[in-house]
PDB file of N, CA, C, O and CB in Angstrom:
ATOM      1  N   UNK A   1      -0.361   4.210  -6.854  1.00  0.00           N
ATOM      2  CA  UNK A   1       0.056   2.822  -6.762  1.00  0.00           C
ATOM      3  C   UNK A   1      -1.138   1.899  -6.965  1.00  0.00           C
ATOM      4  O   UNK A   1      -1.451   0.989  -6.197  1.00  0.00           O
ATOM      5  CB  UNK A   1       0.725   2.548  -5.411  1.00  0.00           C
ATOM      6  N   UNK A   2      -1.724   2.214  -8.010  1.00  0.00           N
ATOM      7  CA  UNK A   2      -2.943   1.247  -8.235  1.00  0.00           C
ATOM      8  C   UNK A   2      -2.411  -0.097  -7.962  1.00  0.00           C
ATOM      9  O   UNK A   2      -2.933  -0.830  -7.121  1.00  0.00           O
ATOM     10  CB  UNK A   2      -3.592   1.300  -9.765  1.00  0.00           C
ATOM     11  N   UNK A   3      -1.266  -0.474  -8.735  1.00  0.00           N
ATOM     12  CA  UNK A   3      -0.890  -2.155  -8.873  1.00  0.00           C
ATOM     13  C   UNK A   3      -1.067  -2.843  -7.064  1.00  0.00           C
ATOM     14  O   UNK A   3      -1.515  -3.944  -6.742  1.00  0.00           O
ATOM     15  CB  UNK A   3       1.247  -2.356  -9.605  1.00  0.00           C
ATOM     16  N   UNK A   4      -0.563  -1.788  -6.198  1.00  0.00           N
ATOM     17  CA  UNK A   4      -0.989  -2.277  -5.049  1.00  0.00           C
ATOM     18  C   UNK A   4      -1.804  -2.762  -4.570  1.00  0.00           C
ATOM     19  O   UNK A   4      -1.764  -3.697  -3.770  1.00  0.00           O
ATOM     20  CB  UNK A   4      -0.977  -1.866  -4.544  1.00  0.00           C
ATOM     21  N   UNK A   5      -2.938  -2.049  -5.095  1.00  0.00           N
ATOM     22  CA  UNK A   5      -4.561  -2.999  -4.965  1.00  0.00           C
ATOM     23  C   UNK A   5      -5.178  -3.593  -5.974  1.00  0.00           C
ATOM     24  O   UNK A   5      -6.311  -4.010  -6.216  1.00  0.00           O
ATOM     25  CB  UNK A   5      -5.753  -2.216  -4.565  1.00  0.00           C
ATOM     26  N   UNK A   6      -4.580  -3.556  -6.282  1.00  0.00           N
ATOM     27  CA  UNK A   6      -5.459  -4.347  -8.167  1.00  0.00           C
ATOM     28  C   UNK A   6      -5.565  -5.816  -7.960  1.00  0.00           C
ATOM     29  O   UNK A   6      -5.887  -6.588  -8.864  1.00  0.00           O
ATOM     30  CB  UNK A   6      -4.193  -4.225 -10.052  1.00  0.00           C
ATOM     31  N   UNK A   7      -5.231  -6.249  -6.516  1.00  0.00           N
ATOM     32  CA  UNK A   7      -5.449  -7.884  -6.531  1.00  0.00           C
ATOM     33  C   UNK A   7      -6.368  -8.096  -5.705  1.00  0.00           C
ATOM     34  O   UNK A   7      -6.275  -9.141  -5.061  1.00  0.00           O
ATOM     35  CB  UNK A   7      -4.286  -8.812  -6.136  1.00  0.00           C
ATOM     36  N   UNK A   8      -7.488  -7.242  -5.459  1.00  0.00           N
ATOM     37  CA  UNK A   8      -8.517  -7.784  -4.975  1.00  0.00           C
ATOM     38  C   UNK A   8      -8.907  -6.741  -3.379  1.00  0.00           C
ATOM     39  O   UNK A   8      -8.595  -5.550  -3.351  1.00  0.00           O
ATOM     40  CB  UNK A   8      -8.091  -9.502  -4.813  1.00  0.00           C
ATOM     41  N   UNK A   9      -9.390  -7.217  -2.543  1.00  0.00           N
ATOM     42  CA  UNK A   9     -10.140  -6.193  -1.188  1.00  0.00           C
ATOM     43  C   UNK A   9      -9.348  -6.013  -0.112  1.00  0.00           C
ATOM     44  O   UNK A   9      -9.540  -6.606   0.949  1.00  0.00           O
ATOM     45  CB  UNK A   9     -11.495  -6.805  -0.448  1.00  0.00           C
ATOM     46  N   UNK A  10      -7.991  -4.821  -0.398  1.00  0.00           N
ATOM     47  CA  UNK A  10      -7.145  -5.276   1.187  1.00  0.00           C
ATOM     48  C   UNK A  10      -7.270  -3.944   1.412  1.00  0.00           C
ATOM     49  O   UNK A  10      -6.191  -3.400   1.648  1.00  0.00           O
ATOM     50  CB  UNK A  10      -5.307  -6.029   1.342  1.00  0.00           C
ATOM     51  N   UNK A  11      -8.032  -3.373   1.418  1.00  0.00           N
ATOM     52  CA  UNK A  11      -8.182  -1.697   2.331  1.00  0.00           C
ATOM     53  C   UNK A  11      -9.092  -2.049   3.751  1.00  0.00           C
ATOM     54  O   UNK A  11      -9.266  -3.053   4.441  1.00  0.00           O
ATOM     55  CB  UNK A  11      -9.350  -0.196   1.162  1.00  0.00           C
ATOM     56  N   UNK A  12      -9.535  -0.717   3.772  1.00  0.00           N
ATOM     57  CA  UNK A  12     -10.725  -0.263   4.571  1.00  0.00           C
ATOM     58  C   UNK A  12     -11.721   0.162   3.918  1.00  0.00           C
ATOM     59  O   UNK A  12     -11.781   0.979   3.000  1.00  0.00           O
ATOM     60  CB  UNK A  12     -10.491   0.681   5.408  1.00  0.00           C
ATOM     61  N   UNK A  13     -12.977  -0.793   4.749  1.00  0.00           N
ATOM     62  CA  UNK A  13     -14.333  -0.435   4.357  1.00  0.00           C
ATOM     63  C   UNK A  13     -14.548   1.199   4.056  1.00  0.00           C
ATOM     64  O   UNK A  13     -15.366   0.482   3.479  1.00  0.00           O
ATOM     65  CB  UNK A  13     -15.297  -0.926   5.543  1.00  0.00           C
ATOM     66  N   UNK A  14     -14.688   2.802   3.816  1.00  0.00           N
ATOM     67  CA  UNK A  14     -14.849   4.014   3.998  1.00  0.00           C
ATOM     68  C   UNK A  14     -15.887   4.150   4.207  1.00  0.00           C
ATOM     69  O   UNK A  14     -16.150   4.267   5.404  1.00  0.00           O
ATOM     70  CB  UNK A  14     -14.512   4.720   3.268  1.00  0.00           C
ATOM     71  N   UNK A  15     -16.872   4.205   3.379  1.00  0.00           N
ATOM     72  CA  UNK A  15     -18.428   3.988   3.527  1.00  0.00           C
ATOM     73  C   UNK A  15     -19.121   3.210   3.080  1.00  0.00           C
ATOM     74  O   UNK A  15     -18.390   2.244   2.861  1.00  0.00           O
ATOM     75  CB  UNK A  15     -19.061   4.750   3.234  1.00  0.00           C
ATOM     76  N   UNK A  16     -20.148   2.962   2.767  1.00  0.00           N
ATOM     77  CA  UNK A  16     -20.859   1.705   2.445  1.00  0.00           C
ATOM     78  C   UNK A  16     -20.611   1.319   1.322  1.00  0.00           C
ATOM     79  O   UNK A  16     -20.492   0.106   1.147  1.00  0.00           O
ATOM     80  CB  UNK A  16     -22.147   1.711   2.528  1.00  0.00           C
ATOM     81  N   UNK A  17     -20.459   2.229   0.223  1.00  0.00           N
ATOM     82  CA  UNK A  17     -19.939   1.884  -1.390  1.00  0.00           C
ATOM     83  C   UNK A  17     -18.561   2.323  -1.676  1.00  0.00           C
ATOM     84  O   UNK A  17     -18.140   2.469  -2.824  1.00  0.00           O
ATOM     85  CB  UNK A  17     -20.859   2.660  -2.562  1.00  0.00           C
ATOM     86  N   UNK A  18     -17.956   2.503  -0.747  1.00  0.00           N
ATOM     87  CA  UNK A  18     -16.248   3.181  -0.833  1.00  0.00           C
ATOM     88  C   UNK A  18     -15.198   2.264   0.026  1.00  0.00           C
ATOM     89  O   UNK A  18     -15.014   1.938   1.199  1.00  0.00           O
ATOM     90  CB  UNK A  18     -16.140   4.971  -0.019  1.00  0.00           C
ATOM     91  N   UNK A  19     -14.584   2.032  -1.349  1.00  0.00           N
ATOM     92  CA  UNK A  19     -13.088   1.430  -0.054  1.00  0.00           C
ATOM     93  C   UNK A  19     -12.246   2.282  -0.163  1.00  0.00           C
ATOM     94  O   UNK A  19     -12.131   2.991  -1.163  1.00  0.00           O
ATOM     95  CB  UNK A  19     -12.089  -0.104  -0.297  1.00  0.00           C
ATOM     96  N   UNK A  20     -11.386   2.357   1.045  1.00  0.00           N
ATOM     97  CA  UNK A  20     -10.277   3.282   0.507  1.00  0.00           C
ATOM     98  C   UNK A  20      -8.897   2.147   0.867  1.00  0.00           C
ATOM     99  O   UNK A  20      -8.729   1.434   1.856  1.00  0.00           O
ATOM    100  CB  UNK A  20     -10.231   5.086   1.485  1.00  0.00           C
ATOM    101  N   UNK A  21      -7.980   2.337  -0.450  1.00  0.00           N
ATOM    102  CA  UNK A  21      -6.854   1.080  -0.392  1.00  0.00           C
ATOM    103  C   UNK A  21      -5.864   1.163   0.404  1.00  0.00           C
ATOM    104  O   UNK A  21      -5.365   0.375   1.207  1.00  0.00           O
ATOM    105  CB  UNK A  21      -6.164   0.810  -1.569  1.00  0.00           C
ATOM    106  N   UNK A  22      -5.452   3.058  -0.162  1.00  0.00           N
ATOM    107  CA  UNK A  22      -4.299   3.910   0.184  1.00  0.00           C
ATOM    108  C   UNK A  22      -4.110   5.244   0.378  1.00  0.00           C
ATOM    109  O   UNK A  22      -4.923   5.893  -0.281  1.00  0.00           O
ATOM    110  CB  UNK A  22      -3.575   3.765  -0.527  1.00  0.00           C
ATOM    111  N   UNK A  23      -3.333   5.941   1.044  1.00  0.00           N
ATOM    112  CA  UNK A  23      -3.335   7.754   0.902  1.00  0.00           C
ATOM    113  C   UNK A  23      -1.913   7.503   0.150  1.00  0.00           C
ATOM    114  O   UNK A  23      -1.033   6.716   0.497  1.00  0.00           O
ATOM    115  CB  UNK A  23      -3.289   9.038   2.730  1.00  0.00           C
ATOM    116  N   UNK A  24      -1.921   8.419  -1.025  1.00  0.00           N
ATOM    117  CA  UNK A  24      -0.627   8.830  -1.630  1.00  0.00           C
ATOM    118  C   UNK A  24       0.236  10.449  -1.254  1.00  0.00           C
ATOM    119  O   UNK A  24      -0.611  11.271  -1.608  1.00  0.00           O
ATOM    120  CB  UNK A  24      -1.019   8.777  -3.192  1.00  0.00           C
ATOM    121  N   UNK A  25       0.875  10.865  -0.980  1.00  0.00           N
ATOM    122  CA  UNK A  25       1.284  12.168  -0.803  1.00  0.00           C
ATOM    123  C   UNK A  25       2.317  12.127  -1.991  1.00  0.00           C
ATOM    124  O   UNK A  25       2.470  11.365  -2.945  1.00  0.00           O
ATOM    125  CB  UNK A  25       1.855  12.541   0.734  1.00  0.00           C
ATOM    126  N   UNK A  26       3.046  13.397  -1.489  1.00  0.00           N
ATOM    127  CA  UNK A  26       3.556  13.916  -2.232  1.00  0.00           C
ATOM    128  C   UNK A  26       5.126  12.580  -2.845  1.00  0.00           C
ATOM    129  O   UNK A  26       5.563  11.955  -3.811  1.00  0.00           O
ATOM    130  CB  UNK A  26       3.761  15.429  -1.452  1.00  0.00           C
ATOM    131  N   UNK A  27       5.332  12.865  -1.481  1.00  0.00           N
ATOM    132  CA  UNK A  27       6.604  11.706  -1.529  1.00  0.00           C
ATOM    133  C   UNK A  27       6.385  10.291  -0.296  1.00  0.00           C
ATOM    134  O   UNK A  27       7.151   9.427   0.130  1.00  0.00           O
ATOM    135  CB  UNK A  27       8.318  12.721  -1.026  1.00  0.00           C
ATOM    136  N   UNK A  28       5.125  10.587  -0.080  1.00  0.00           N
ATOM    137  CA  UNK A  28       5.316   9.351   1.104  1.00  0.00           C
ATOM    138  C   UNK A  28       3.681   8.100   0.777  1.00  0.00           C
ATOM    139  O   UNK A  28       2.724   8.568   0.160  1.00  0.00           O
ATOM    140  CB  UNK A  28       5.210  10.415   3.270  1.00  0.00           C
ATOM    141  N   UNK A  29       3.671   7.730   0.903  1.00  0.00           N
ATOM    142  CA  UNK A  29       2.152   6.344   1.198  1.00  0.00           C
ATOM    143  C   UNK A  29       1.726   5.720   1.977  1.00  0.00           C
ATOM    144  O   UNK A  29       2.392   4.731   2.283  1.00  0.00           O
ATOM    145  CB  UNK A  29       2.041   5.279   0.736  1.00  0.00           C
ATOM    146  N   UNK A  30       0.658   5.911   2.568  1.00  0.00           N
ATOM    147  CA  UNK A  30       0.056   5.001   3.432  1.00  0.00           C
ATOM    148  C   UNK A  30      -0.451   3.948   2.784  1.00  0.00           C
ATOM    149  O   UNK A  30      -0.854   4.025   1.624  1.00  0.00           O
ATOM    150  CB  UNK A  30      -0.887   5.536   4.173  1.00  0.00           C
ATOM    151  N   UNK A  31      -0.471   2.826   3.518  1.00  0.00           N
ATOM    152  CA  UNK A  31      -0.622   1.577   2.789  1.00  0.00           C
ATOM    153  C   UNK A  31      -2.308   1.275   3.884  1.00  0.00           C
ATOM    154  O   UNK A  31      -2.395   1.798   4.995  1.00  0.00           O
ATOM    155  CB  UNK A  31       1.130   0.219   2.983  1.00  0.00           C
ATOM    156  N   UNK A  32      -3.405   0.436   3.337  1.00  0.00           N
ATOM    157  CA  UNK A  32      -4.355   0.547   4.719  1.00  0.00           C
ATOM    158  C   UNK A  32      -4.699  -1.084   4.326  1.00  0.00           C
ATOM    159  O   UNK A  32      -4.624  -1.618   3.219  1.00  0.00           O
ATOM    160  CB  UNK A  32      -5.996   1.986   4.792  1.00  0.00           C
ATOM    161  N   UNK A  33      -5.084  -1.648   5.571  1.00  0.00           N
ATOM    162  CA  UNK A  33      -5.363  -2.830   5.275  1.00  0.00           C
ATOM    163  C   UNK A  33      -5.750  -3.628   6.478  1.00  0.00           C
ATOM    164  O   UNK A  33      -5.364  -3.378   7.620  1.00  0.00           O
ATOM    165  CB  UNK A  33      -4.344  -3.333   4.593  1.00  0.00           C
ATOM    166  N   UNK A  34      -6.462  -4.507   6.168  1.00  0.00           N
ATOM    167  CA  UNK A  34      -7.293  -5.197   7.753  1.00  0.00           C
ATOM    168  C   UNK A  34      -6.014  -6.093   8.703  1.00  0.00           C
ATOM    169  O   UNK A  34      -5.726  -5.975   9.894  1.00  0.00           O
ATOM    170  CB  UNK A  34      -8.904  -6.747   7.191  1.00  0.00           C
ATOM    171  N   UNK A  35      -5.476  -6.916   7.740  1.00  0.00           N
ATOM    172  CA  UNK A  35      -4.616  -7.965   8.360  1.00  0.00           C
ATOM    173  C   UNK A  35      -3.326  -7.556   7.783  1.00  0.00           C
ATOM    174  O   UNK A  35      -3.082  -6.942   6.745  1.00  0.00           O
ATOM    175  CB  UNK A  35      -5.031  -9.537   8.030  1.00  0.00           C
ATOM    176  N   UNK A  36      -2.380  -8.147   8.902  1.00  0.00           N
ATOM    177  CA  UNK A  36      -0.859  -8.522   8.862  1.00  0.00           C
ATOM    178  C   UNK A  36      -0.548  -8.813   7.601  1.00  0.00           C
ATOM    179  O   UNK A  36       0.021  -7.986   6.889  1.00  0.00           O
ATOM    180  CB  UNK A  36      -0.433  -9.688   9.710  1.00  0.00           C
ATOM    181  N   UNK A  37      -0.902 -10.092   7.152  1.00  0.00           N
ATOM    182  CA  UNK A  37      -1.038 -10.571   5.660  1.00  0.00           C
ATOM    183  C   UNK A  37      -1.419 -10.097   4.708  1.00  0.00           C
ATOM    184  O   UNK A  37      -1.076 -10.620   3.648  1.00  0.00           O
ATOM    185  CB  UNK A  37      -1.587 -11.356   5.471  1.00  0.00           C
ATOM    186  N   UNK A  38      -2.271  -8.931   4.687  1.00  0.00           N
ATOM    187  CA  UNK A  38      -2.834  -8.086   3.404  1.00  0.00           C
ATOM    188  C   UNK A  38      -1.821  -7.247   3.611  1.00  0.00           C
ATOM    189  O   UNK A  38      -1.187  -7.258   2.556  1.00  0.00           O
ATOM    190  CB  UNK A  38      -4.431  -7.369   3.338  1.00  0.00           C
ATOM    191  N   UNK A  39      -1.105  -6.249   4.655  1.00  0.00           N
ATOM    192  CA  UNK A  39      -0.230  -5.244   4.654  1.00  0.00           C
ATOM    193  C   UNK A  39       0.995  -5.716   4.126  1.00  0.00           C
ATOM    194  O   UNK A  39       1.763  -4.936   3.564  1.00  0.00           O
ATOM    195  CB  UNK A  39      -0.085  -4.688   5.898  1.00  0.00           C
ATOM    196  N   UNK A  40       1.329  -7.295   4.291  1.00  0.00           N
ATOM    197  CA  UNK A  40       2.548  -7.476   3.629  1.00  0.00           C
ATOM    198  C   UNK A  40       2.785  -7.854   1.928  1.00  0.00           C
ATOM    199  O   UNK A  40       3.801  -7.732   1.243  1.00  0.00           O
ATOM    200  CB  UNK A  40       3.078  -8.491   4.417  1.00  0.00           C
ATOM    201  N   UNK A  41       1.659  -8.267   1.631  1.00  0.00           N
ATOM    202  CA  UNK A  41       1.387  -8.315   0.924  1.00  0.00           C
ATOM    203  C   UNK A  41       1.686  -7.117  -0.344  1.00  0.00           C
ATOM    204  O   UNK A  41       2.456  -6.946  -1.290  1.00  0.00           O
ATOM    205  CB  UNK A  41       0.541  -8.665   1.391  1.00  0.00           C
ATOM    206  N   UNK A  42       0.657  -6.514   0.257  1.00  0.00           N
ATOM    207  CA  UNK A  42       0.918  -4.499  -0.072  1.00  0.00           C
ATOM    208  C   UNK A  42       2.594  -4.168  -0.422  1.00  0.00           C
ATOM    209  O   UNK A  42       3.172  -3.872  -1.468  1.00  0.00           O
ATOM    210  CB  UNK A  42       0.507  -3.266   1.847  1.00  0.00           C
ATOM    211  N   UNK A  43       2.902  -4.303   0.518  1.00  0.00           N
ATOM    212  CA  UNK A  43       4.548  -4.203   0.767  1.00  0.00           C
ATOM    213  C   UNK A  43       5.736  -4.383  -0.262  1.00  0.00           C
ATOM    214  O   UNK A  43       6.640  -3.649  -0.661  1.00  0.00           O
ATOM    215  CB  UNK A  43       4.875  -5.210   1.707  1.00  0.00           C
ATOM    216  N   UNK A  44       5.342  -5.664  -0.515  1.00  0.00           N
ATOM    217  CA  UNK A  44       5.770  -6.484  -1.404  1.00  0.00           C
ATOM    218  C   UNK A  44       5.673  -6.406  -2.822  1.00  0.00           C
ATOM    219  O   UNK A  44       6.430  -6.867  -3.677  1.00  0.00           O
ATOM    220  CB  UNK A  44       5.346  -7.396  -1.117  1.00  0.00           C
ATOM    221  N   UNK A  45       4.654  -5.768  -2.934  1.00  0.00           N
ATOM    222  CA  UNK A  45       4.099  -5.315  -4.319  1.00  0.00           C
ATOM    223  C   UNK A  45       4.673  -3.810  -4.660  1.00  0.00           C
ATOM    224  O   UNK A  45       5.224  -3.353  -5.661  1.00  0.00           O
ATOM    225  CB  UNK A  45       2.348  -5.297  -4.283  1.00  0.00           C
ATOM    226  N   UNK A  46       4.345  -3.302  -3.531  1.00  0.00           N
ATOM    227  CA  UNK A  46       5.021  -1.402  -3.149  1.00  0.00           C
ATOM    228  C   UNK A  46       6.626  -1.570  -3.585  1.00  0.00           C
ATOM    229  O   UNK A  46       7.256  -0.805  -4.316  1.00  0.00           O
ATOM    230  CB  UNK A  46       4.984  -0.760  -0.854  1.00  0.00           C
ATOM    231  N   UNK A  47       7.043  -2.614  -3.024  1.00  0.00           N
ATOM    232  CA  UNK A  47       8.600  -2.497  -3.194  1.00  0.00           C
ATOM    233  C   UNK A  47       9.154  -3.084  -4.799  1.00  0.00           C
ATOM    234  O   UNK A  47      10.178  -2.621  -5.301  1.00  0.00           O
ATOM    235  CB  UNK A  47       9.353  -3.514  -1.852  1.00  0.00           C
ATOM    236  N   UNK A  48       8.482  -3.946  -5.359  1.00  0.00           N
ATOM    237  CA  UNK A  48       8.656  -4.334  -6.613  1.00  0.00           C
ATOM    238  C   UNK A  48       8.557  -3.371  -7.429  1.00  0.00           C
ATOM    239  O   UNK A  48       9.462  -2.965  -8.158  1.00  0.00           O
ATOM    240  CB  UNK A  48       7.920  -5.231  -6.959  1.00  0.00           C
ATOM    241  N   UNK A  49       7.045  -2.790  -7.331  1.00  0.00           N
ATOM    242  CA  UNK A  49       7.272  -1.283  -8.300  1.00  0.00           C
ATOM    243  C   UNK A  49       7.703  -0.732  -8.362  1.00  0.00           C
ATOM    244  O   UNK A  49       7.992  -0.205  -9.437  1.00  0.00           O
ATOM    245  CB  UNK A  49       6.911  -0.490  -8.511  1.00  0.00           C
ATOM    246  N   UNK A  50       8.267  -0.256  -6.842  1.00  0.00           N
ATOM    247  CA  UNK A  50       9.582   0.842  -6.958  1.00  0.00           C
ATOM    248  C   UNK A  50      10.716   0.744  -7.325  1.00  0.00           C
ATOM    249  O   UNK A  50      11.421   1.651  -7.768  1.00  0.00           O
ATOM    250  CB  UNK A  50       9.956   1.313  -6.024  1.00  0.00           C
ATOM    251  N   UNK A  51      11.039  -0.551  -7.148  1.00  0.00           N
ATOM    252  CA  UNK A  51      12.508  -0.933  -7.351  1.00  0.00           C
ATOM    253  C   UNK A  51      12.786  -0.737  -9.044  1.00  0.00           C
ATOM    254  O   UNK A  51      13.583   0.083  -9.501  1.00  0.00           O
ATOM    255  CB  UNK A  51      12.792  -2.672  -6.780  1.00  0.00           C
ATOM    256  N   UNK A  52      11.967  -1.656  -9.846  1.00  0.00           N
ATOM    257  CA  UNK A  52      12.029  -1.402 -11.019  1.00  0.00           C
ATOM    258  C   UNK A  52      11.552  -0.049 -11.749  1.00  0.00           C
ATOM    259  O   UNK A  52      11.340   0.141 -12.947  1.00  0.00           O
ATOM    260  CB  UNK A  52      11.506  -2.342 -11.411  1.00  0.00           C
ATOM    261  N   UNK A  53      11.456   0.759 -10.748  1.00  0.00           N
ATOM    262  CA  UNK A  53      12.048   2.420 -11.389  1.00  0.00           C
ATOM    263  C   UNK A  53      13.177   2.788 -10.818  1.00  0.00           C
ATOM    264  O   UNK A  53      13.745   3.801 -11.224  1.00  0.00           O
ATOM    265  CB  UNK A  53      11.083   3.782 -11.096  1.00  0.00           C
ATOM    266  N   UNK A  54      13.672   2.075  -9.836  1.00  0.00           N
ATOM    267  CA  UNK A  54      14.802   2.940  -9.036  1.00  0.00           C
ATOM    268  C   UNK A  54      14.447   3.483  -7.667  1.00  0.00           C
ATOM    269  O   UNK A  54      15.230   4.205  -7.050  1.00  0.00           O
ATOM    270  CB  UNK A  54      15.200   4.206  -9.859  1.00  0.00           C
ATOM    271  N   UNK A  55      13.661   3.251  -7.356  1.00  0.00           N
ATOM    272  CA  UNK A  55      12.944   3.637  -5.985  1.00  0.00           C
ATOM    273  C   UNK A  55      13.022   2.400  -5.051  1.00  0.00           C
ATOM    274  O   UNK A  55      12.933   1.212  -5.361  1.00  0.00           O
ATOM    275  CB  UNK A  55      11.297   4.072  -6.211  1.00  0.00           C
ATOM    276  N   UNK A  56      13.261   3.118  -3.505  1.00  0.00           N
ATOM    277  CA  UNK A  56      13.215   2.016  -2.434  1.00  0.00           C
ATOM    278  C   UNK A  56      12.311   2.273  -1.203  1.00  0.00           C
ATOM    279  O   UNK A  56      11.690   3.328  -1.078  1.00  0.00           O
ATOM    280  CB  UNK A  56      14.627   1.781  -1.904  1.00  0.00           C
ATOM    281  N   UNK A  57      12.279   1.593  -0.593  1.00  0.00           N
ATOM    282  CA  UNK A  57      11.535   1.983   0.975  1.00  0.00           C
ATOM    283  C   UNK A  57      12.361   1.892   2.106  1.00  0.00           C
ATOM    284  O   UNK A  57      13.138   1.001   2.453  1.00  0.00           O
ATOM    285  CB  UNK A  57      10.325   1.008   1.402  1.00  0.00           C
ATOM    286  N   UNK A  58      12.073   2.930   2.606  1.00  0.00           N
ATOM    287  CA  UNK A  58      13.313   3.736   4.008  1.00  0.00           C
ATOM    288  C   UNK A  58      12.645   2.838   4.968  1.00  0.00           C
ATOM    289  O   UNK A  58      11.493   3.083   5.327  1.00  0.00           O
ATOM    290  CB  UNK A  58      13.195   5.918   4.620  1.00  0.00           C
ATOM    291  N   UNK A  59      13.366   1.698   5.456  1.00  0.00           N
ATOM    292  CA  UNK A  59      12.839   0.704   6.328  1.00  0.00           C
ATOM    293  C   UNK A  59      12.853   1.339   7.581  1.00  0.00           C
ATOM    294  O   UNK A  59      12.023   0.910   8.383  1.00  0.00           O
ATOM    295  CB  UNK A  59      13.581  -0.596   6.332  1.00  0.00           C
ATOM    296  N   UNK A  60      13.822   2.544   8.073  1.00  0.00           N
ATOM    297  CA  UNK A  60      14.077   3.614   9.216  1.00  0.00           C
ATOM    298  C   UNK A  60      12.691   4.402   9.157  1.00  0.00           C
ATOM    299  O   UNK A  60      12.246   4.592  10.289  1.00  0.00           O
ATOM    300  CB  UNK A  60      15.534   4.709   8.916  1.00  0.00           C
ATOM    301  N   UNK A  61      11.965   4.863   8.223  1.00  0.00           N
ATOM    302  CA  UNK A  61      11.051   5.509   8.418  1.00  0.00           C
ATOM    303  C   UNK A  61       9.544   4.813   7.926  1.00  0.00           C
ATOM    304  O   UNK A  61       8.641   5.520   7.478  1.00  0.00           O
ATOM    305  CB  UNK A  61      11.454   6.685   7.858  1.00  0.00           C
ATOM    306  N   UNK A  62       9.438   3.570   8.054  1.00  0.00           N
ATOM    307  CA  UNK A  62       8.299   2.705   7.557  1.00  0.00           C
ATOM    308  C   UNK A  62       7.707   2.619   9.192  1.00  0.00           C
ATOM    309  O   UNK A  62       8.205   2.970  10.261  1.00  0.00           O
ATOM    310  CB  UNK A  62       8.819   1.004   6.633  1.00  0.00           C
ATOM    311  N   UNK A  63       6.726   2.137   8.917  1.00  0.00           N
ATOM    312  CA  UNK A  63       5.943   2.270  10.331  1.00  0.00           C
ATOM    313  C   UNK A  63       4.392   1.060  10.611  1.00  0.00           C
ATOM    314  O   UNK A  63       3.556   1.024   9.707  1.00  0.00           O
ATOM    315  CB  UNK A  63       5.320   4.149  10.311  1.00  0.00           C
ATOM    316  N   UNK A  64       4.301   0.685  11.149  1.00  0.00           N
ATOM    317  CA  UNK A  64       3.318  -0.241  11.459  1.00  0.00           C
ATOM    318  C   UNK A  64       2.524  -0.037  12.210  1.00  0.00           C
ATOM    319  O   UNK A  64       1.670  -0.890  12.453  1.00  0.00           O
ATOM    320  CB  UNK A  64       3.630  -1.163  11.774  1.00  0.00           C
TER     321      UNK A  64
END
């Protein structure tokens, strides 16, 4: 889900020259991010991409 972060710094610092944005699995994503507002952000973007393949987000199994 690159497009998720492609708008700029909403992860976690990892190490001094590493951010990390997101974990992808097989079928599931962690989304990582400092603020409320960057995670929804994320969200929002996560759900646009998916939708326009046919994909949704299980609001029962989303988590904060």
């Amino acid at each position: 889900m690159r497009t998720s972060t492609s708008e700029g710094k909403h992860g976690i610092q990892w190490t001094a020259q590493n951010q990390l944005d997101d974990l992808a699995f097989s079928d599931d994503l962690a989304l990582l991010s400092h603020t409320h507002e960057q995670m929804q952000t994320k969200t929002a973007i996560v759900a646009a991409v998916s939708a326009s393949v046919g994909l949704s987000i299980h609001k029962g199994k989303t988590k904060v």
